[in-house]
Each structure stands twice: as C-alpha cells, then as structure tokens.
Residue, then its C-alpha position, 0 to 999 in steps of 0.5 A: x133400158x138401164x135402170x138408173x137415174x141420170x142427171x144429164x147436166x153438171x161441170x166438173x172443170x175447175x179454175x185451171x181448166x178455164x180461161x185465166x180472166x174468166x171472172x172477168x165475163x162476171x165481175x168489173x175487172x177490178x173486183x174480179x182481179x182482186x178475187x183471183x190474186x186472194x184465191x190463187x191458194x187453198x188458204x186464200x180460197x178457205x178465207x175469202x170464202x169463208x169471208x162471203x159465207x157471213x153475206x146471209x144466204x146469197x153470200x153461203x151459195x157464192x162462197x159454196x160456188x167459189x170453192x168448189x171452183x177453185x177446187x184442186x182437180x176435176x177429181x175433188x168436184x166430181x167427189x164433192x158432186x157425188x156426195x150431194x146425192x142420196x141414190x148410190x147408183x145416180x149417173x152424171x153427165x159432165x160436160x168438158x168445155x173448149x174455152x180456149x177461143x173466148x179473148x179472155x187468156x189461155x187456160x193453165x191446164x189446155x183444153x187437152x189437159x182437161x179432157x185427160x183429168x176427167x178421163x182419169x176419173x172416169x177409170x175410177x169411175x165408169x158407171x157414175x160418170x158420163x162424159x161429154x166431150x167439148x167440141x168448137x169448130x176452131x179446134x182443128x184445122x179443119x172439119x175432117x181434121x175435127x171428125x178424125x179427132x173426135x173420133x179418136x177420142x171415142x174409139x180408144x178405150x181406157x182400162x178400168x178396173x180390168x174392163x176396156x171401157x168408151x170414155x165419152x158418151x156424148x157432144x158438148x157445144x157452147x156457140x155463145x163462145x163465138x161460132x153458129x152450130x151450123x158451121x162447116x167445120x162441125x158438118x162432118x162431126x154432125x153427121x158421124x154424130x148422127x150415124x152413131x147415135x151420139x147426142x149433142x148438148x148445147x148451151x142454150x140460156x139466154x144472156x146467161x152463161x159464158x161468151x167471147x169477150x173479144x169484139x175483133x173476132x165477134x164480128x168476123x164471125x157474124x153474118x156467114x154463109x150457112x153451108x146447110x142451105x148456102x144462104x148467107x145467114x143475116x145477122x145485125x152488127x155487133x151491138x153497141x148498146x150504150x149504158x152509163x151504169x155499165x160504162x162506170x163499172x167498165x162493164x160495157x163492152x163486156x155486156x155488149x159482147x154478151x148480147x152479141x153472141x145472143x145470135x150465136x146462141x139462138x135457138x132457131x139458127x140449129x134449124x137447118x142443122x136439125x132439118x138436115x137430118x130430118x128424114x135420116x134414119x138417125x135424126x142428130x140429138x140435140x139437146x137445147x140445155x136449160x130451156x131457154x132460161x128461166x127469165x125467158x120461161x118465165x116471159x112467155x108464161x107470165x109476160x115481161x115488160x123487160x125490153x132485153x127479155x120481151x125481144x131477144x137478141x137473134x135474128x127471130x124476134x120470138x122468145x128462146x123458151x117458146x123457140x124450142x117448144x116449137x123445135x121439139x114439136x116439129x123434130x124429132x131429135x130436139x130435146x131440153x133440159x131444165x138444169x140451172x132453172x130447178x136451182x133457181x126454182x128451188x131458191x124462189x121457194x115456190x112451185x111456178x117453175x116446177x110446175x113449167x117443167x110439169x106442164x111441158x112433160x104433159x105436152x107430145x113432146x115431154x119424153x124429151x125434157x130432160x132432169x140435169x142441175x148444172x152443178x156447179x155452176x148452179x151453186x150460186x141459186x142452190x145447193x146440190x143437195x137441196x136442188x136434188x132433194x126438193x124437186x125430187x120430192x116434187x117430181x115423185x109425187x106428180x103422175x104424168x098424163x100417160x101414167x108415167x111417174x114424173x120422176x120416172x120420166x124426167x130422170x130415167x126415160x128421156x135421159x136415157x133415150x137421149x143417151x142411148x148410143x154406139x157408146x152407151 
C-alpha cells in the first residue's frame, strides 16, 4: 500500500471554469449580479472581501470562499490548498466538474480548457495531485463517442519532470446537474470503469451543492427508461412548490429547480448501476460524496421535524444518510466520504458529527468511509487548515474496533483501496 495520507475530496476550479451566472444558484439575482461586476478584477476581489471579512467569523469564511474563488488559475488554489496542511507528502484528490448543461450560461475557460489547466498542474505536481475527471452523459454525442473520450484522456501520458506519467485517477459525476447515473450514455463508461478499476465519486448532499437552473430540460430529463432493467423509472413532476419568502426574493423557481433535481440526485436511483456489477470480477466503485449531508446524518441520528429533511425529495421516502448505509452494507463497490460535513462539524465546535463519522468506520462496512474535506467549496463553515487540524487531532486519538488507528483508516486505507487502480 502506498504510504501516504490522501484527501480524496477538493475543488480546485475557479470562477472562469464555472458557468457565468453561477452565483445565481446561491444568491437573489440581484445580489449575486452585483457581487460578480465588484469582483471581476483582483482590486475588486481584495475589497469586497476584505469588506465581508468585518461581518465576524461568518463573514471571514465568505470572504476566504470569495477569494480563492475567484483566484487567477486553478494553479494558485492548488497552491493555496497545499499550504493548509502540515504533512509535505499528503495527496489531494481534485475533482473537475462539467457545468456546461446547468441553464445558467457558458464557462469563460470551456470544460476542456479546465481539464487542460489542471493537467498542467499535474506536470508540476504528480505525487500530491490526484485528478478526477468530469464526466456528463451529454458531453458527447453518444455513449461510445463518451467511452473513446474518456479513454483518451487516461491513456495519453504527460511528461513530468522526465517521468511519462497518467494524468487521471478516477471519475467525477454531478447527476443534480441534470441527468440519473444510470443513463445510457454512461453504460459503456461504466463498465470500462469497472474493468480498469477506476472509481467513481459522486455528489451526494442532499439540496446541497450545485443543479440545473433550467425547468424546460429538468423535466425532459424526469421519468426515463432505466436501461439497467428497461423499466420506466417513475419520478413525480417537476415540483412547484410555492413560497412567499422565496417569490420576493425571486428565488423560487431557482429552489424548486434545486428540489427537483433531488431525484437526479437520490442515492437509491445508483441501484441498478451498482447491482450490475455486482457478481463481476471488479464491482464499479462508486463513492457517495458527503454521506448524504450532514442535515440528513443529522435527521436520522437525532430525528427532525423539518418536513424537507424528515421526507426527502426522491422517489424513496427514506433518509440519503440511512440510503447509503444500506447500499455500503449490501455492495461491495459503495463507498462514502465525509467531506463538507468534518467542515461543518468543526464550525459546531462539538464532537456529535465527528463521533458519526467514528460510530459508522466501526460498522462492517467502514473500510469504506473515506477522509476529504471539499476544500474550497468547504470555506464557508472552515478553514482547511483548522478542518484538517482539528479532526486530525480526533481521529489520531481514537482506536477503531479491529485495532486500526482511526486516522489510519479514514485517510490512508480506505482512500487508497478506493484509489488503487490500472491508473494508481
């Protein structure tokens, strides 16, 4: 086994990579229009956020979120990333996203344009740097046309130091953007996947994180044929629910669209995906980022009388947390992570999410919880250095059933069983 410490969840992408009214899925329009015109230099950038910084503590995380942000390149956050962490050979996973399909613009650099930025960081840094790449059922023209991409983009080595080295290791999915995993377009990807060993990681935060902002396609997409097992896979309409809050601050439309893609999102919907390769000789990995979230952990630990949490949006009524426990238990190639949700643990300033994540690695299926932050996204609850710090610190103190360190575990052993593949 490799020797090193990973955190298998960070973004790296920065403002130019990403749709141009991206804020918007965030902030009223307004608001978020505004923000974008002050920052669209570094001057603009340093005094806004200089400017939010005097907001207390919540206001220093935004401010420290904005920055990096709207950072220069994909190299600067990698940089910026790096220097959070006191282990010198720590290996961090960064995760490209395609969010070229979300209805809310066009991206300054292109989807290929961000995937060429961070293979050029990886020339400067092959061992610290782990990429995953993107992946959407609409990027090609069809499946085959996906495959033979994908493919292309793992087999052709970079030079790095005099080293002919893979630039990828693993798969990038964000379904809440508008498609279900098991998409026919993402079969034959799948199954190579599967072949080589490479993992998949998913967004899996329930009405968290980014979607599609466009209703028209949101509802062409609902309601499919599932090629797995060639049942129509039902799925409510598109949900309108109405809020007078909301309709003030013309977020409403944007919220439901965010519900909505919940059944995109649903952890049970990988169910036939997983099932698939079930009996194969390599299962597909498939690792269901951020458990769920840490409001759903948090439901089914304490129970919640939020009616969004206590009943879900998907076509299970059943919590996401409690919806991956179940799909860890029964396949082999599911896995989690607890990135976003250690930031949010260390911005409680109590120990109840930490000693989730502790409970869960002593379950039969906790070689399979995975250590990963979501730097930078994560900035808003925590700084890197304090998420990394403070649960390090908790982790190394703690000793696992089967004797195993906890830290041990959670960064080194299961993130490098996830990991291990043709490519890594």
């Amino acid at each position: 086994m490799k020797d090193t410490f990973k955190n298998v969840h960070t973004h790296i992408f920065t403002m130019d990579n990403a749709p141009e009214k991206f804020l918007q899925l965030f902030l009223p329009k307004p608001i978020a229009n505004a923000v974008d015109t002050a920052t669209n230099s570094q001057l603009g950038v340093l005094l806004l956020s200089g400017l939010i910084a005097k907001f207390g503590a919540q206001g220093k995380r935004y401010s420290q979120f904005l920055k990096i942000g709207k950072s220069k390149d994909q190299g600067t956050v990698f940089e910026e990333l790096l220097a959070q962490y006191s282990d010198p050979a720590m290996e961090m996973v960064a995760l490209t996203i395609n969010m070229n399909y979300m209805g809310i613009g066009d991206t300054k650099s292109g989807f290929e344009g961000q995937l060429q930025q961070v293979i050029d960081i990886k020339r400067r840094y092959p061992e610290r740097l782990l990429l995953f790449l993107g992946l959407d059922p609409r990027w090609q023209s069809s499946g085959t046309e996906i495959r033979k991409t994908v493919e292309r983009y793992f087999e052709t080595k970079i030079d790095s130091g005099g080293r002919s080295i893979y630039p990828f290791t693993g798969l990038k999915i964000y379904p809440s953007t508008g498609f279900y995993a098991f998409d026919k377009n993402l079969q034959e990807t799948f199954a190579w996947a599967a072949d080589n060993g490479v993992p998949v990681l998913s967004h899996t935060n329930y009405l968290g994180g980014i979607f599609s902002n466009d209703k028209q396609a949101i509802e062409q997409n609902l309601n499919p044929v599932n090629p797995y097992t060639g049942l129509k896979y039902e799925t409510p309409k598109f949900i309108n629910k109405k809020s007078k809050k909301e309709w003030l601050t013309g977020s409403n439309l944007t919220n439901n669209c965010q519900r909505t893609c919940s059944y995109f999102l649903e952890p049970n919907s990988f169910e036939s995906v997983l099932s698939a390769f079930n009996n194969t000789t390599n299962p597909l990995k498939i690792c269901f980022a951020h458990f769920g979230g840490s409001e759903q952990m948090l439901a089914a630990i304490h129970g919640t009388q939020n009616e969004e949490q206590a009943h879900p949006y998907g076509v299970t009524d059943l919590n996401w947390f409690t919806q991956i426990q179940n799909l860890m238990a029964q396949y082999p190639g599911a896995y989690t992570d607890i990135s976003y949700n250690v930031a949010e643990g260390v911005k409680a300033n109590d120990n109840i999410l930490f000693d989730a994540f502790f409970k869960e690695s002593n379950q039969a299926y906790g070689h399979k919880i995975m250590y990963g932050t979501d730097f930078f996204l994560a900035e808003k609850e925590s700084q890197e250095k304090n998420t990394y710090d403070q649960f390090r610190t908790y982790a190394n103190a703690k000793t696992l059933d089967n004797g195993h360190n906890f830290w041990e575990q959670i960064a080194k052993r299961n993130t490098h069983a996830f990991l291990s593949s043709k490519y890594y």
